[in-house]
C-alpha positions in Angstrom: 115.2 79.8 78.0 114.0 81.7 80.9 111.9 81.2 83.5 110.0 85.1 85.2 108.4 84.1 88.6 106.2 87.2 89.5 104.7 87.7 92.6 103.0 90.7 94.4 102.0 91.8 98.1 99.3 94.5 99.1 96.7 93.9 96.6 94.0 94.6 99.3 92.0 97.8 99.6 93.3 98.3 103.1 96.7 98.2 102.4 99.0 101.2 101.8 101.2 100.2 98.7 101.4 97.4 96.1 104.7 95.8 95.9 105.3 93.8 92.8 108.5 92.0 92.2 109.6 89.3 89.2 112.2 86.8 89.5 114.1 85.9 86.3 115.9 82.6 86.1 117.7 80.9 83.4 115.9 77.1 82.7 119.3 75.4 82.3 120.4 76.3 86.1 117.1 76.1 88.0 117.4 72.6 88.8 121.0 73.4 90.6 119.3 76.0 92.4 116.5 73.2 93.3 119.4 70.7 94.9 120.6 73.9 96.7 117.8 74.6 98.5 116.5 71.3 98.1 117.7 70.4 101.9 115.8 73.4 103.1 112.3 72.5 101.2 112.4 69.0 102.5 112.7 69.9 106.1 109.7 72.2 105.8 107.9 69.7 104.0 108.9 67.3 107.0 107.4 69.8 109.4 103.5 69.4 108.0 103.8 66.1 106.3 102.9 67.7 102.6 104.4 68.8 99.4 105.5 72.0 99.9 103.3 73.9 97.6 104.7 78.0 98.9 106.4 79.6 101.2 104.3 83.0 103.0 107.5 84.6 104.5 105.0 86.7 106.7 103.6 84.0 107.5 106.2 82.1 109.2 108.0 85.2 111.0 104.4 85.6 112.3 104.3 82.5 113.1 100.6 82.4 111.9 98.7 80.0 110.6 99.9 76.3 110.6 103.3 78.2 111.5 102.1 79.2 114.9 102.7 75.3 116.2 106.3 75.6 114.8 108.8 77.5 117.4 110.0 80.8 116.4 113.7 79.7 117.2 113.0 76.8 113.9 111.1 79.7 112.0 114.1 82.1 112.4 116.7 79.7 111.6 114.3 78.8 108.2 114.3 82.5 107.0 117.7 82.8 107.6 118.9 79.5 105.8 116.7 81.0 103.0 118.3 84.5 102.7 122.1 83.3 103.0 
């Protein structure tokens, strides 16, 4: 079985393109991926004391939101934990 994770960016009237982008993942290997990044969710989750629900990328390089109280040296190493 496969599992499509679709999300998009730019859907507001202002902005200049729509980027949509799907994710395809077979069922039987997304719970290794979980344990994989599982150290990674659970320090983020540490960070507000919640489930981690999503993850705005702009929103933590930004460092908006309830990101801006988080310093930009523990966002930066975040993202690029996430993108090796």
């Amino acid at each position: 079985m496969k599992i499509c994770y679709v999300d998009e960016s730019g859907n507001q009237p202002a902005d200049p393109c729509l980027v949509m982008v799907g994710l395809l993942v077979d069922a039987a290997r997304l719970n290794r991926t979980r344990e994989e990044l599982g150290d990674i969710f659970n320090d983020v989750e540490k960070l507000f004391g919640e489930a981690l629900k999503e993850l705005k990328g702009a929103k933590i390089l930004s460092g908006r939101d309830r990101w801006r109280k988080v310093s930009p040296q523990i966002r930066k190493d975040l993202v690029e934990n996430l993108c090796h």
